[in-house]
C-alpha positions in Angstrom: 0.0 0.0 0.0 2.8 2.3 0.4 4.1 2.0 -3.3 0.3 3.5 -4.0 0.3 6.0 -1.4 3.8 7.4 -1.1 3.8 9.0 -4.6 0.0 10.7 -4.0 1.0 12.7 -0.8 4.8 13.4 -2.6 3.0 14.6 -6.0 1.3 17.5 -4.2 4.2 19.1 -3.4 7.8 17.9 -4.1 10.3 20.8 -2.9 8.8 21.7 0.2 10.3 20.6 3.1 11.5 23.8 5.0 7.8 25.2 4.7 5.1 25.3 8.1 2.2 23.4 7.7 -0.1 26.1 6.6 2.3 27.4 3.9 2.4 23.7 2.8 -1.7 23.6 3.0 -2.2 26.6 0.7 0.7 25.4 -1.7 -1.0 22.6 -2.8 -4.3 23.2 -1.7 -6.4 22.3 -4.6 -4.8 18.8 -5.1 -6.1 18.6 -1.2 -9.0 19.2 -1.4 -9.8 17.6 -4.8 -8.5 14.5 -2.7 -10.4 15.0 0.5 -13.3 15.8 -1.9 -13.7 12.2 -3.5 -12.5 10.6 -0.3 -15.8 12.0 1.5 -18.3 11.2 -1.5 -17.1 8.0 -1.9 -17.4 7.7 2.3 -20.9 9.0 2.3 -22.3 8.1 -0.5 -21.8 3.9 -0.2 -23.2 4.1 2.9 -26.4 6.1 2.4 -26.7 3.1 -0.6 -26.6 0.6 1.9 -29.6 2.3 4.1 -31.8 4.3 1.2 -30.5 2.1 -1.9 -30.2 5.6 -3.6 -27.1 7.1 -5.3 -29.2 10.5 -5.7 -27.7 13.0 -3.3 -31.0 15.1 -3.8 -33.1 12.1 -2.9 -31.2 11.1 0.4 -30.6 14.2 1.4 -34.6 14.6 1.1 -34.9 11.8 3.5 -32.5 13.0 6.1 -34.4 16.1 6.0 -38.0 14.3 6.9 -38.9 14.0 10.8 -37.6 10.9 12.4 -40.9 9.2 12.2 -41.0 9.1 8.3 -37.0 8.7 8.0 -37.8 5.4 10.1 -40.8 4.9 7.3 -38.9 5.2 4.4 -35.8 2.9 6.0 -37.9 0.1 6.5 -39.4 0.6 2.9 -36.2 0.6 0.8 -34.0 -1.6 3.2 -32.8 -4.7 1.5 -34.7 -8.1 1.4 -31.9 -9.6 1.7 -29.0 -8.9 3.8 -26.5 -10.6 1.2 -25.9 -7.4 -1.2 -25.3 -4.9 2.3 -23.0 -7.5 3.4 -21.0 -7.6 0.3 -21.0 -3.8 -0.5 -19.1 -3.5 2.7 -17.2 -6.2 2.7 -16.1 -5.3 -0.6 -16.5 -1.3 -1.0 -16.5 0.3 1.8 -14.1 -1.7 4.6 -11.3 -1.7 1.9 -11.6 2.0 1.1 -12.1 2.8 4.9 -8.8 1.8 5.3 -7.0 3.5 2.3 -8.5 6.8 3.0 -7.3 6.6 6.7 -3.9 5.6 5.6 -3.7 8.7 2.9 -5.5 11.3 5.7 -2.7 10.8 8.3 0.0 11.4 5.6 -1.7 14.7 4.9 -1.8 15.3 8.5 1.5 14.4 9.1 2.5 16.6 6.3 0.2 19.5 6.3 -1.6 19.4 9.6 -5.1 18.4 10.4 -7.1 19.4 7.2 -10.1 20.7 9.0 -13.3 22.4 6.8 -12.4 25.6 8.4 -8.8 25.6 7.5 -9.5 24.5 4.0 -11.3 27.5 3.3 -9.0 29.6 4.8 -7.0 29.0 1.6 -8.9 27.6 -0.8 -11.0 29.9 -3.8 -13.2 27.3 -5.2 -16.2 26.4 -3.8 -16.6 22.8 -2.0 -19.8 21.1 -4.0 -21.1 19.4 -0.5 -22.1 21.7 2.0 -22.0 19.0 4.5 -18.2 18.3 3.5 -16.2 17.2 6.9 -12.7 15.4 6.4 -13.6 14.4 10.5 -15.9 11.7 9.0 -12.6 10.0 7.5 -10.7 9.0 10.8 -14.4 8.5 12.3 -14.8 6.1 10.5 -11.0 4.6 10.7 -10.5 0.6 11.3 -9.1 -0.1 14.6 -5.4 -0.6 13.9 -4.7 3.0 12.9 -6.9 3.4 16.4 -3.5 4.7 18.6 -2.0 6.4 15.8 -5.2 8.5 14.8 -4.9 9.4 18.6 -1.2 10.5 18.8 -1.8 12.7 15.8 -5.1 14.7 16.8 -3.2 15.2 20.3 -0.4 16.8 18.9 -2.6 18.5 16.0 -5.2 19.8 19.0 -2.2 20.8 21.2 -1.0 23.3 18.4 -4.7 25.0 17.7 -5.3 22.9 14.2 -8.1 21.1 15.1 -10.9 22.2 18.1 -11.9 20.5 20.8 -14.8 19.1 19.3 -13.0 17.6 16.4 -10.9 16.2 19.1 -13.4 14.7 21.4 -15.5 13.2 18.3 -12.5 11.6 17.1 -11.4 10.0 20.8 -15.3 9.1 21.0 -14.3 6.9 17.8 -10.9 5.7 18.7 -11.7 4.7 21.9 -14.3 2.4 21.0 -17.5 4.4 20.5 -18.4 3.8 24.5 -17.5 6.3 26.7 -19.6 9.8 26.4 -17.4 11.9 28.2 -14.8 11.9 25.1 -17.6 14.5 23.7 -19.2 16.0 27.3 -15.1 17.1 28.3 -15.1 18.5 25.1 -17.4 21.1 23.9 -20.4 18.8 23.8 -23.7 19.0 25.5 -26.8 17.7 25.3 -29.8 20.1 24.3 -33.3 19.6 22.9 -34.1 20.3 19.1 -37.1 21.4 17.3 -38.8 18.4 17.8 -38.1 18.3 21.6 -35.9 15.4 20.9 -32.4 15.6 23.3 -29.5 15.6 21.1 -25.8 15.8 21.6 -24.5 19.4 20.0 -21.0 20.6 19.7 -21.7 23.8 21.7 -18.4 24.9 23.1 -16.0 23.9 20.4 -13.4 26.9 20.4 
C-alpha cells in the first residue's frame, strides 16, 4: 500500500520541506481538497446506498431532512430483502476504502496538519460542491489498527490549535471504542433539545 500512497502525498508538493504546515496547506491546496473531496463522496455516498439504496444526493438528502418518524418509514421501505448485497458492499467497498483513506489522511496530516473544513477555506478559492463536506468523517470512521495512531496525531494536532476541541473529542469518542460519552461531554459537547423536543448531543463549546 505504500508504493500507492507514497507518490500521491509526494506529487502535491515535491520541494517543500523547509515550509510550516499552513504554507504547505495553501501550496497545494487544490490537489487537497480535490483528494479529501472524493474521499468524502465515496465515504458517504456507499453508505447512504446501503440504508436508502439511492445514489441520488437530492433524494437522500430529502430523507434526512424528513422527521424521524417518516426517516424510520422510508428505512424500513427501501431496506434490503436480503441482507446478502449490504454484506457484500461493505465487505467489498466500503471496509477496503475505509482503510485507504485513513492511511492517505494521516500522511496529509503528518504533512500539512489536520485538514479541517475551516482551514481548508482559509486558503482555498473554489467552492466545496457538498455543503456538508467534513474530512472528521474520515478518521471517524477509521479501522481499529490505525486506532492509537489517529490518537497520537489529533493530540499533537489539538495541542498546536489545528483542530478544536470538538473535532478532538469526536475523534477520541471513535478511537476509543464508541463507548464512553465523556470523550464528547469534556469536550465542547452538551446535550440540548431540538425542534422536535428530541435531546440531542451538539458541539456547543468547540473553540
Amino acid at each position: 500500500m505504500r508504493f500507492l500512497l507514497f507518490p500521491l502525498i509526494v506529487a502535491l508538493s515535491v520541494n517543500s520541506f523547509s515550509q510550516d504546515k499552513d504554507s504547505l496547506l495553501k501550496a497545494d491546496i487544490i490537489g487537497v481538497v480535490e483528494l479529501l473531496e472524493f474521499m468524502y463522496e465515496y465515504d458517504q455516498t456507499l453508505r447512504e446506498y446501503t440504508v436508502f439504496r439511492s445514489f441520488d444526493k437530492s433524494e437522500t438528502n430529502r430523507i434526512e431532512n424528513l422527521p424521524d418518524s417518516l426517516i424510520r418509514v422510508e428505512k424500513q421501505q427501501r431496506k434490503f430483502k436480503s441482507d446478502t448485497l449490504s454484506i457484500f458492499i461493505w465487505r467489498n467497498y466500503i471496509n477496503p476504502m475505509d482503510s485507504i483513506h485513513t492511511r492517505i489522511l494521516i500522511e496529509l496530516t503528518q504533512k500539512y496538519g489536520f485538514p479541517s473544513t475551516p482551514r481548508l477555506k482559509k486558503f482555498y478559492r473554489g467552492q466545496i460542491a457538498d455543503p456538508e463536506f467534513n474530512p472528521i468523517l474520515i478518521f471517524v470512521h477509521a479501522p481499529k489498527h490505525y486506532w492509537k495512531q489517529i490518537e497520537e496525531l489529533i493530540t499533537v494536532e489539538y495541542n498546536e490549535g489545528r483542530i478544536n476541541r470538538c473535532t478532538y473529542g469526536w475523534i477520541k469518542w471513535h478511537v476509543n471504542g464508541r463507548n464512553d460519552m465523556r470523550h464528547f461531554l469534556e469536550n465542547g459537547y452538551q446535550f440540548v433539545e431540538d425542534s422536535e423536543g428530541k435531546r440531542i448531543l451538539r458541539g456547543v463549546d468547540c473553540d
